[in-house]
C-alpha beads as a LAMMPS data file, in Angstrom:
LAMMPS data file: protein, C-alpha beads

372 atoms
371 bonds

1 atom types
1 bond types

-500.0 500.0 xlo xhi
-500.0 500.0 ylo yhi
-500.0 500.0 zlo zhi

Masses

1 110.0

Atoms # bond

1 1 1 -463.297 299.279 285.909
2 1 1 -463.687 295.354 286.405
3 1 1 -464.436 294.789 282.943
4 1 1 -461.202 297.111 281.798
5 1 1 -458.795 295.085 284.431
6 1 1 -460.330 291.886 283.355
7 1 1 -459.123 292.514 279.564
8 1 1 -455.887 294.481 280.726
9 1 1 -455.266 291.267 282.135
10 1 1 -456.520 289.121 279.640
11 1 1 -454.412 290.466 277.050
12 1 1 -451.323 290.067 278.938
13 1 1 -451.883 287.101 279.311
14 1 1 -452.547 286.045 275.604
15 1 1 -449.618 287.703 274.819
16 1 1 -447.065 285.800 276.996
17 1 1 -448.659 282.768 276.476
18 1 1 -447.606 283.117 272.743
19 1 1 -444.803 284.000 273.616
20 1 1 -444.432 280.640 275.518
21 1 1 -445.349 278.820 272.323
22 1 1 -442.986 280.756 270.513
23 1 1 -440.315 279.249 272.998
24 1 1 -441.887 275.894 272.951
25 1 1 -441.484 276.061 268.916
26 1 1 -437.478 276.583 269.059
27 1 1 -436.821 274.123 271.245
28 1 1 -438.954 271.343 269.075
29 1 1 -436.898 272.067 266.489
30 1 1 -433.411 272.382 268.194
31 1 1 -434.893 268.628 269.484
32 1 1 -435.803 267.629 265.818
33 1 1 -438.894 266.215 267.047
34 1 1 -440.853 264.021 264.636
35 1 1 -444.297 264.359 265.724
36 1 1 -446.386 266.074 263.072
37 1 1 -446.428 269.998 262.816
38 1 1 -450.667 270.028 263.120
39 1 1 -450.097 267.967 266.290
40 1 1 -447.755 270.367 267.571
41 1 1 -450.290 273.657 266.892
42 1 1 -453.204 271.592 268.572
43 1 1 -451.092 271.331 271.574
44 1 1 -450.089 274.825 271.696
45 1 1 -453.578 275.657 271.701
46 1 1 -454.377 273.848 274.479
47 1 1 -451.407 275.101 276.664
48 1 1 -452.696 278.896 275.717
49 1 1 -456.182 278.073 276.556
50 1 1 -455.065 276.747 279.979
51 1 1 -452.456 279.559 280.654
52 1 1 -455.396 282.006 280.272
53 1 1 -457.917 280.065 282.315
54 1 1 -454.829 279.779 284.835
55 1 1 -454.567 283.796 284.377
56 1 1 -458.029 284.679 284.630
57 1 1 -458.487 282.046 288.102
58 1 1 -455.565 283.628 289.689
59 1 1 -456.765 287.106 289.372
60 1 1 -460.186 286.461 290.653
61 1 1 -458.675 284.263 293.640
62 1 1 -456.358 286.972 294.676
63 1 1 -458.757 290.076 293.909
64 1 1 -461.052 287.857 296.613
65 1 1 -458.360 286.709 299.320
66 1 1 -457.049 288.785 302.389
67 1 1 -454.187 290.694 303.185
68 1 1 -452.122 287.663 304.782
69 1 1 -453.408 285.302 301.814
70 1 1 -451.857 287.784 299.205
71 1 1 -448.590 288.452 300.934
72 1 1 -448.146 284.932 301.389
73 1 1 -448.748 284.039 297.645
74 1 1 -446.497 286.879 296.422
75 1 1 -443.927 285.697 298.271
76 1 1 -444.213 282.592 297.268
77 1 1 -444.616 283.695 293.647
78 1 1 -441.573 286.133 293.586
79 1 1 -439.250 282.674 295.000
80 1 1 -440.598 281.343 291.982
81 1 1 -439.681 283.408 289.621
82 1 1 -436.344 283.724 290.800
83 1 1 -436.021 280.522 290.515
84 1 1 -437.476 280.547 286.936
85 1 1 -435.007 282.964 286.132
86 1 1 -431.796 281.232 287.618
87 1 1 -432.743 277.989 286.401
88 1 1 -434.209 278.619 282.699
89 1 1 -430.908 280.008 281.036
90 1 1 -429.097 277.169 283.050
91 1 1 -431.029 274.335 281.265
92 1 1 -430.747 276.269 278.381
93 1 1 -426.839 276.063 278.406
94 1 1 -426.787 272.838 279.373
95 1 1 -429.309 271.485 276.555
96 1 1 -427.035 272.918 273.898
97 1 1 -424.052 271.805 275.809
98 1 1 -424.875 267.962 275.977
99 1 1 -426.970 268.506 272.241
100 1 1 -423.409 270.121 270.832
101 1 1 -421.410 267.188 272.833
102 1 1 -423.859 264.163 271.257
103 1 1 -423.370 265.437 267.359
104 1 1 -419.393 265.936 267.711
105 1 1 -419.078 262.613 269.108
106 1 1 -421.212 261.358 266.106
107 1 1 -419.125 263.431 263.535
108 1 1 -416.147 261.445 265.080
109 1 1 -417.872 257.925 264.139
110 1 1 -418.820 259.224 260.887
111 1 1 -415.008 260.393 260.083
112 1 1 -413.504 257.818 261.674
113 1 1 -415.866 255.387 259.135
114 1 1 -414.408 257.425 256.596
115 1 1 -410.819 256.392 257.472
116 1 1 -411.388 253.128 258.436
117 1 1 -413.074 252.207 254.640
118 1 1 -409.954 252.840 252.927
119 1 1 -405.998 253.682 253.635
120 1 1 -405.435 256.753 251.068
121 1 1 -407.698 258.383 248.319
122 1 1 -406.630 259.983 245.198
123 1 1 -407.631 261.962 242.561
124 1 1 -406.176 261.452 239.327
125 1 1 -405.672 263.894 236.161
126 1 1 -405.808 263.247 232.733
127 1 1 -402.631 265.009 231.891
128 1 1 -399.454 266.133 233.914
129 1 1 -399.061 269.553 232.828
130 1 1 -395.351 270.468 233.961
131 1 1 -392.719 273.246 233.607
132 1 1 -388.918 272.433 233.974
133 1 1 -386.564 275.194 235.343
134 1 1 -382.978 274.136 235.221
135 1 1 -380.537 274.162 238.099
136 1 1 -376.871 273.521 238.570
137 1 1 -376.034 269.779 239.159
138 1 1 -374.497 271.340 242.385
139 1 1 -377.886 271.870 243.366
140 1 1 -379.424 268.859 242.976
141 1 1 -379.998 268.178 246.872
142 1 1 -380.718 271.788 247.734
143 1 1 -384.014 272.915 248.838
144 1 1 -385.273 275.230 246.302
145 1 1 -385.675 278.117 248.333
146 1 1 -382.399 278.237 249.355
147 1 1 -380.822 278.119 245.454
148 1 1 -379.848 281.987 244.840
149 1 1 -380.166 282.265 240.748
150 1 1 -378.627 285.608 240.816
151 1 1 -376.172 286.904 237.943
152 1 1 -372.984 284.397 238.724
153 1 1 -375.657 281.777 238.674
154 1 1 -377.116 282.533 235.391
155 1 1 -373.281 282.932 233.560
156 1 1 -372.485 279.301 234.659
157 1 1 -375.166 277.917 232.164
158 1 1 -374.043 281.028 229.815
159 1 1 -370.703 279.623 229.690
160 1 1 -370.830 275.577 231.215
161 1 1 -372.688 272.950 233.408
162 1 1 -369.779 271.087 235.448
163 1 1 -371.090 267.472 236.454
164 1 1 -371.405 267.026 239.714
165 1 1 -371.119 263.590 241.410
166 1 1 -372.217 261.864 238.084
167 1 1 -375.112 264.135 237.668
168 1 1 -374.954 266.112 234.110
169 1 1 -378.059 268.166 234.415
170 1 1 -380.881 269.149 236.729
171 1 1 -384.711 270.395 236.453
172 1 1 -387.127 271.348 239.098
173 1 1 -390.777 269.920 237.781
174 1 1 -393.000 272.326 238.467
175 1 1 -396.462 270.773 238.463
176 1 1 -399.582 270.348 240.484
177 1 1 -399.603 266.102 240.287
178 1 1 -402.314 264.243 241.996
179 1 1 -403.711 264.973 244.967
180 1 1 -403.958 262.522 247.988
181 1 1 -405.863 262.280 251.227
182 1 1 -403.883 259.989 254.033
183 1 1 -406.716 258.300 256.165
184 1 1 -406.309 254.625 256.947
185 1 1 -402.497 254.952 256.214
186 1 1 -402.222 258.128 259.181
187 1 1 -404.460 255.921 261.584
188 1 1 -401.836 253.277 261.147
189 1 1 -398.653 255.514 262.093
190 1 1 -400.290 257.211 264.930
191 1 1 -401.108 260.994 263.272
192 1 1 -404.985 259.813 263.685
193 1 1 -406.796 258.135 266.568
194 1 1 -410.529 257.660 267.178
195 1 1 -410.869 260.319 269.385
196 1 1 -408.922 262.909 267.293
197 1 1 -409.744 261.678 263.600
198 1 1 -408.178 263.148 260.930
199 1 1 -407.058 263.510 257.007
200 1 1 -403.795 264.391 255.976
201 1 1 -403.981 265.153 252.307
202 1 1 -401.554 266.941 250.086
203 1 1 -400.042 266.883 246.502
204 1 1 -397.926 263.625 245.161
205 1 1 -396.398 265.005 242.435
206 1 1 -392.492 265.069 240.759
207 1 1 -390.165 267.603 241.925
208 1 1 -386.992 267.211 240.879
209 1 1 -385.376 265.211 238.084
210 1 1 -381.563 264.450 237.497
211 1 1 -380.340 262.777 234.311
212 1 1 -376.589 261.063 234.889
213 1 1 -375.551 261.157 231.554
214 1 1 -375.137 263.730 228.846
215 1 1 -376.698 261.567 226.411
216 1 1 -381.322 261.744 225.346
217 1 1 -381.886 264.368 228.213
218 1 1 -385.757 265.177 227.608
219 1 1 -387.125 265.869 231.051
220 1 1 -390.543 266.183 230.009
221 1 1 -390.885 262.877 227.740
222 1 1 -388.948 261.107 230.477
223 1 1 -391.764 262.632 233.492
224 1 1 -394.597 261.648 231.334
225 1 1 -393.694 258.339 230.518
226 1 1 -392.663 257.207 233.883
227 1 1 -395.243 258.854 236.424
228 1 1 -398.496 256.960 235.360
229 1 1 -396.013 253.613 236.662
230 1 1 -395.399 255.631 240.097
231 1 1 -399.053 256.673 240.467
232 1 1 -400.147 252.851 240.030
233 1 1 -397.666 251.444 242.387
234 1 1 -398.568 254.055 244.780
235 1 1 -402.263 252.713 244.424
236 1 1 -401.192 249.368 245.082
237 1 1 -398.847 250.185 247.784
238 1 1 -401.098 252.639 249.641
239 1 1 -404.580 250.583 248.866
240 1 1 -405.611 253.759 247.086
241 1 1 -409.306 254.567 246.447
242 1 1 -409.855 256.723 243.082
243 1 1 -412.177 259.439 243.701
244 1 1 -412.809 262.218 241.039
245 1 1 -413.712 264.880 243.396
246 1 1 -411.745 264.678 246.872
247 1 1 -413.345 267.926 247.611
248 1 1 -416.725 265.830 248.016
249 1 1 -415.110 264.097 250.794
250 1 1 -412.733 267.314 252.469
251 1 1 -415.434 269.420 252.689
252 1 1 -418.194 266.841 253.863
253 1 1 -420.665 267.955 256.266
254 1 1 -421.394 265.012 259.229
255 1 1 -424.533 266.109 260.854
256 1 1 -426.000 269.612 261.633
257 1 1 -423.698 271.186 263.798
258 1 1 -420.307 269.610 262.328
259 1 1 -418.391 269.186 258.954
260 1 1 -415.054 268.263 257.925
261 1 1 -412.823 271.189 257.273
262 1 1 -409.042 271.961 257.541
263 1 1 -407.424 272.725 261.122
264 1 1 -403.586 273.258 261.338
265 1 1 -401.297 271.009 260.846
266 1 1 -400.738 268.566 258.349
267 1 1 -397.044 268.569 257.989
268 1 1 -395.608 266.609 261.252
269 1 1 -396.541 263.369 258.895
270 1 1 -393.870 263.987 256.977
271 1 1 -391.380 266.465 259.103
272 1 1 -389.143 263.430 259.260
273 1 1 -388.345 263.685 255.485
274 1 1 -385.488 265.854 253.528
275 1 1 -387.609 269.554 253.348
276 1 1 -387.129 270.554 249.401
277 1 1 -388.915 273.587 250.041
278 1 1 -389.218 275.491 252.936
279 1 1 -391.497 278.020 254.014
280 1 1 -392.895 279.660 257.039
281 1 1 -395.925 278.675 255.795
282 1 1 -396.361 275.151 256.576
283 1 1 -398.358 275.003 253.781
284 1 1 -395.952 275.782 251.298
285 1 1 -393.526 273.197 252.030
286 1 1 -392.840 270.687 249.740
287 1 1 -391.248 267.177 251.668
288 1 1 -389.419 264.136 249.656
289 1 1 -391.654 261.138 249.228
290 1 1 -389.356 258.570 247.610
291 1 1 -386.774 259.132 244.969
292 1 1 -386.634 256.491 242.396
293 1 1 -383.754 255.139 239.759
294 1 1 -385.198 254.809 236.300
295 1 1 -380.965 254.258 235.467
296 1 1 -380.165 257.164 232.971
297 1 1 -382.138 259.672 235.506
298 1 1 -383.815 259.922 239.046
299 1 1 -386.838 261.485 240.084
300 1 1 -387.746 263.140 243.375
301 1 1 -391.305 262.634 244.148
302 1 1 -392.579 265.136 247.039
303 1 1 -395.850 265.590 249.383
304 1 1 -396.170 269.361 248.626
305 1 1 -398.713 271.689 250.601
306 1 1 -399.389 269.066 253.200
307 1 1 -402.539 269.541 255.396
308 1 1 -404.934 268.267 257.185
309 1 1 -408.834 267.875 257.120
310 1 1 -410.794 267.297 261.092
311 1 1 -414.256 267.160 262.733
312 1 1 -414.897 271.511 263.158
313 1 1 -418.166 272.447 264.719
314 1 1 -419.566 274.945 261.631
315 1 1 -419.613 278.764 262.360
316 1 1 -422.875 280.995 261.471
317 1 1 -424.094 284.681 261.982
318 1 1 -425.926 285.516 264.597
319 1 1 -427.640 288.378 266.466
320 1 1 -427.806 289.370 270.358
321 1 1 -429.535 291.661 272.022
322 1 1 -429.164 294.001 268.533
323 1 1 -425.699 292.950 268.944
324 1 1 -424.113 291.216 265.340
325 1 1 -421.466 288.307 266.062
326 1 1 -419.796 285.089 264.459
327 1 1 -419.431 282.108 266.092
328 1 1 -419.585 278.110 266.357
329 1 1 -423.449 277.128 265.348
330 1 1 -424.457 275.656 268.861
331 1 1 -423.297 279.137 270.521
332 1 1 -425.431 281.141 267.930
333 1 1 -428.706 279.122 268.456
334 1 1 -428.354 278.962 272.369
335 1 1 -427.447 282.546 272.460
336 1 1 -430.872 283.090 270.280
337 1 1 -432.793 281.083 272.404
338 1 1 -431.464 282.812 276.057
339 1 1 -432.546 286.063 273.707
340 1 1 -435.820 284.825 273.266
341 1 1 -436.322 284.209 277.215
342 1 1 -435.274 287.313 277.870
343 1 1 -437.738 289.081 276.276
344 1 1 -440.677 286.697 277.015
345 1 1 -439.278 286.813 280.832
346 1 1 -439.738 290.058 281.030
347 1 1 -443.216 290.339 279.783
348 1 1 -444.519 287.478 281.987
349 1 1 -442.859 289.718 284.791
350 1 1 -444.769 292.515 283.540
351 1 1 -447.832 290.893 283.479
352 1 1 -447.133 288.924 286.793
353 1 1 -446.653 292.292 288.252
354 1 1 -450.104 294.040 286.508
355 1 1 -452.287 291.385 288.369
356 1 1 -450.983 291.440 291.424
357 1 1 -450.973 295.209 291.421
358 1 1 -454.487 295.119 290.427
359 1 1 -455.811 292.705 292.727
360 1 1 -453.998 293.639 296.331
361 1 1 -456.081 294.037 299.132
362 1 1 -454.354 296.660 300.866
363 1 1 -455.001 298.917 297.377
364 1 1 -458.534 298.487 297.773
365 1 1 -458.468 298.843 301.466
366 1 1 -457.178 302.116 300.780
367 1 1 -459.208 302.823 298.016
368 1 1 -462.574 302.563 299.957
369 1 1 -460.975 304.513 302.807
370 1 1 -460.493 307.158 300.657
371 1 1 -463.961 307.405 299.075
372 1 1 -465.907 306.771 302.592

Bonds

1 1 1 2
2 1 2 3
3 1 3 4
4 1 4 5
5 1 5 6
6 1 6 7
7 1 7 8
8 1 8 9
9 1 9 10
10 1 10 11
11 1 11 12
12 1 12 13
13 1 13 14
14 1 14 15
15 1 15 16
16 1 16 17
17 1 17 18
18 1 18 19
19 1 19 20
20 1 20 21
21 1 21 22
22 1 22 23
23 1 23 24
24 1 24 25
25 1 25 26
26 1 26 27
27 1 27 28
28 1 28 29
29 1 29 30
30 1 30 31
31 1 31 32
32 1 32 33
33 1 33 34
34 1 34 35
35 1 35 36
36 1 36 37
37 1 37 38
38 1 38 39
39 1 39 40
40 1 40 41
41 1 41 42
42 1 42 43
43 1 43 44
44 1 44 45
45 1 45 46
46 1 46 47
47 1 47 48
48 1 48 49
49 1 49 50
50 1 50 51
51 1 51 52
52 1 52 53
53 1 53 54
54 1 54 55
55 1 55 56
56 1 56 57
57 1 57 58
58 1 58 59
59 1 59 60
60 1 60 61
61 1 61 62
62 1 62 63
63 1 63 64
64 1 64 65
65 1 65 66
66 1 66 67
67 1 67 68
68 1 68 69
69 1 69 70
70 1 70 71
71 1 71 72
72 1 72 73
73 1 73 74
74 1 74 75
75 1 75 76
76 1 76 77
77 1 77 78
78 1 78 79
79 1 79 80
80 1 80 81
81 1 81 82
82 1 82 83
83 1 83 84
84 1 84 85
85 1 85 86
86 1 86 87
87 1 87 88
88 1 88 89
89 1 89 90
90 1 90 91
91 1 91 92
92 1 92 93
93 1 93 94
94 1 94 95
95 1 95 96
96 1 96 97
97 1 97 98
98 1 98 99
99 1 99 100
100 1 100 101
101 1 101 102
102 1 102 103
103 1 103 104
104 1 104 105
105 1 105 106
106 1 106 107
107 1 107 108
108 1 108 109
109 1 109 110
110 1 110 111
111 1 111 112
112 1 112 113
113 1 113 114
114 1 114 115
115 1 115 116
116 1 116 117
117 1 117 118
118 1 118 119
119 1 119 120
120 1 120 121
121 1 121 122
122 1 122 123
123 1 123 124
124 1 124 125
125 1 125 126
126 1 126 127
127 1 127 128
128 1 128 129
129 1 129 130
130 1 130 131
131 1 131 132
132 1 132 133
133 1 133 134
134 1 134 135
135 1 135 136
136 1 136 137
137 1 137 138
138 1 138 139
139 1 139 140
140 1 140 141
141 1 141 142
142 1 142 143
143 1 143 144
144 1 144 145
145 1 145 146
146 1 146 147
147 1 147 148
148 1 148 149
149 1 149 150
150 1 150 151
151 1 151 152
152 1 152 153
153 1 153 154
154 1 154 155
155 1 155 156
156 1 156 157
157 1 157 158
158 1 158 159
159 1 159 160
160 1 160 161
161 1 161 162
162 1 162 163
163 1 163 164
164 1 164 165
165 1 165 166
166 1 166 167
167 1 167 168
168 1 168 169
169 1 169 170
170 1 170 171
171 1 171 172
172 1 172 173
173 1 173 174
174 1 174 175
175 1 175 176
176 1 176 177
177 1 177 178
178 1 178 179
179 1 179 180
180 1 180 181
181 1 181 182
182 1 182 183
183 1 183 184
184 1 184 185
185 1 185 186
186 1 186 187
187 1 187 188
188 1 188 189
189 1 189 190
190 1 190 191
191 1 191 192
192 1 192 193
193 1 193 194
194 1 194 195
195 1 195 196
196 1 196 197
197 1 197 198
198 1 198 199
199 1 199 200
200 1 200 201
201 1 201 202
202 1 202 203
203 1 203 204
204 1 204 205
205 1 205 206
206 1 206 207
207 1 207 208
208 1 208 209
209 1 209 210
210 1 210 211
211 1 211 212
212 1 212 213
213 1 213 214
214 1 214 215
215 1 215 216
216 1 216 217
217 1 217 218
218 1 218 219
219 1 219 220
220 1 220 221
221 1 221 222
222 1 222 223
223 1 223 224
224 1 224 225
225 1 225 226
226 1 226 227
227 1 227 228
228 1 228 229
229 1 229 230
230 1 230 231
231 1 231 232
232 1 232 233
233 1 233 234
234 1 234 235
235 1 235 236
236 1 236 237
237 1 237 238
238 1 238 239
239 1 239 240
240 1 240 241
241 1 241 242
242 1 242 243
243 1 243 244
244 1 244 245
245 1 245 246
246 1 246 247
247 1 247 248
248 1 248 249
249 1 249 250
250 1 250 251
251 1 251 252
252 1 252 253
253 1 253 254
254 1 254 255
255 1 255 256
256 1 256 257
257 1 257 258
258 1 258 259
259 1 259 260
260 1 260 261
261 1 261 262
262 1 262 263
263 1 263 264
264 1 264 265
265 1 265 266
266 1 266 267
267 1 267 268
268 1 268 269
269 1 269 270
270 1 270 271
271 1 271 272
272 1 272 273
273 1 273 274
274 1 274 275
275 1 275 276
276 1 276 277
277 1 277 278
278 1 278 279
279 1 279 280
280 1 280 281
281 1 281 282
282 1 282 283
283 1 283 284
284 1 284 285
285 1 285 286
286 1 286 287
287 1 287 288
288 1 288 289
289 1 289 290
290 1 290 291
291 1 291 292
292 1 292 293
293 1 293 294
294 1 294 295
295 1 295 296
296 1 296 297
297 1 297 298
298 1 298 299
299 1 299 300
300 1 300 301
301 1 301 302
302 1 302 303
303 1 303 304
304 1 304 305
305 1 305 306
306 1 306 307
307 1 307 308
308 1 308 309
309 1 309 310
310 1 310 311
311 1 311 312
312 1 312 313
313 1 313 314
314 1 314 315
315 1 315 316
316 1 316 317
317 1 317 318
318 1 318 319
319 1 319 320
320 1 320 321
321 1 321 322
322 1 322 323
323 1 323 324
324 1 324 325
325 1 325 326
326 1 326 327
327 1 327 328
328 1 328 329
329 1 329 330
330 1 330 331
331 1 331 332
332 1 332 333
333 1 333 334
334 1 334 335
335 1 335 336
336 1 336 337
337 1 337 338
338 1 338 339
339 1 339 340
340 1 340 341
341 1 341 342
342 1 342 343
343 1 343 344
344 1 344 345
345 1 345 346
346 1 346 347
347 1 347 348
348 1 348 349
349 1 349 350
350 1 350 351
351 1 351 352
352 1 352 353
353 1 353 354
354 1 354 355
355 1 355 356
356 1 356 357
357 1 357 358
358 1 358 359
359 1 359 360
360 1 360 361
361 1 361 362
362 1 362 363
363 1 363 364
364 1 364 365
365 1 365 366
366 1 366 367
367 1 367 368
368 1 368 369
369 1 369 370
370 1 370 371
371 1 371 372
């Protein structure tokens, strides 16, 4: 019966002991430790070897102490416990807590590098690939949401376009242009701060073109020949870096927990300006930039689909208590970790609760009554 308790015992022991290790193991690598992985097992072994030693000594000293001994140890190991209990997840929390704190306010240095090395980037294209949808001269100011090209609108170029205020004919561009991330040049006017960092980006592009004369109206010779000028004074103006994948830096991730990504807004950069197109979407909106005089014509040059690019902490799958959920990466692995505790918790309980069961006097007290 000894020799079955002993190994009852023993095994229990083994077993939450690994479990300890397995612990032990997460939180290494939450900590990103350096020291070598062989190092690491070594120690493990050692803390196992002692935590069964530990086991083994503590059944033998209470199988051999007294009635008053034991109660007074089992009290003192149940305060214990609780304590354990109370105070494990706490640390837990507030490891991830201060860990998720640390790498956010490192993303923040990292982005705000990223604004500070230059005031605007852009990517440029090759080729302006544009479509030009004629509007009344009338309409030359109006947002183009809010221009109604029903049946009257269409017989008025059937019939004639009446000049309007010098203006002999109108075209919307419709094109993509280049696309431009704000980040020294927002830091400047106040939309980004080093505790809030953040990219404004949208699409610099021609919107609207208006020829004053009836005369060598060709909208699309006129757009190409003129907007490589605009995009190279822009460069100058804005201290423009050319990059050939903005994505690269939009989508950048900073350090393990955090990235760049887009959070809402984007638009209150440029809310100040004449709206060509609304939308509820804030995305949709288009917003002048500058209109310039080339003399025979004007273009419109607008910030369309303005947004904006931040520090996000990343999101990731993760499980709980057989439970599937999504959320920020510092919740997932803390949540996993509190999991793991759980479960080891309640097998050093378990165990806890075997050897003192085993080894109380007042059992064996009664046992020997029994068989006298």
């Amino acid at each position: 019966m000894k020799k079955y308790l002993s190994s009852l015992s023993l095994f229990f022991i083994c077993f939450n002991s690994y479990a300890q290790a397995w612990v032990m193991d997460e939180i290494a690598q939450e900590a990103e430790e350096t020291e070598p992985i062989t190092f690491f097992q070594i120690s493990i072994f050692f803390v196992l070897c002692i935590i069964i030693w530990l086991g083994i000594k503590s059944y033998r000293y209470l199988k051999a102490s007294d009635k008053i001994k034991y109660l007074q140890i089992r009290k003192k190991t149940i305060i214990i416990c609780l304590l354990i209990l109370l105070l494990s997840p706490i640390s837990i929390l507030t490891y991830f807590d201060i860990k998720n704190s640390i790498l956010e306010s490192d993303a923040k240095k990292v982005l705000n590098n990223i604004i500070d090395n230059t005031d605007t980037y852009i990517q440029l294209k090759d080729k302006l690939f544009a479509i030009f949808d004629e509007i009344l001269p009338c309409d030359n100011q109006t947002p183009n949401n809010e221009i109604m090209k029903d049946m009257f609108y269409k017989y008025n170029f059937e019939n004639r376009i009446t000049p309007y205020n010098g203006i002999y004919r109108c075209f919307n561009i419709n094109t993509s242009g280049c696309w431009v991330i704000f980040a020294g040049d927002a830091k400047a006017k106040g939309f980004s701060s080093e505790d809030n960092p953040s990219l404004f980006h949208g699409w610099i592009r021609p919107y609207r073109i208006r020829y004053y004369s009836p005369y060598n109206i060709n909208p699309q010779y006129d757009t190409d020949r003129v907007f490589p000028n605009f995009v190279k004074t822009f460069i100058e103006n804005h201290n423009a870096k050319l990059n050939d994948n903005i994505v690269s830096i939009s989508y950048l991730p900073l350090n393990d927990y955090y990235a760049i990504t887009p959070i809402p807004g984007g638009e209150e950069m440029w809310n100040k300006n004449k709206l060509y197109d609304e939308s509820s979407i804030a995305f949709e909106r288009s917003y002048e930039y500058k209109t310039i005089d080339y003399g025979n014509f004007d273009i419109t040059y607008c910030i369309s689909r303005p947004g904006k690019f931040g520090v996000c902490e990343k999101l990731m799958t993760g499980h709980f208590l057989g439970k599937r959920y999504f959320d920020k990466i510092h919740a997932v692995k803390c949540y996993n970790i509190l999991e793991k505790f759980i479960i080891i918790w309640l097998f050093i309980l378990c165990s806890i609760t075997i050897i003192f069961y085993f080894s109380n006097p007042i059992r064996k007290s009664k046992f020997l009554k029994n068989s006298i």
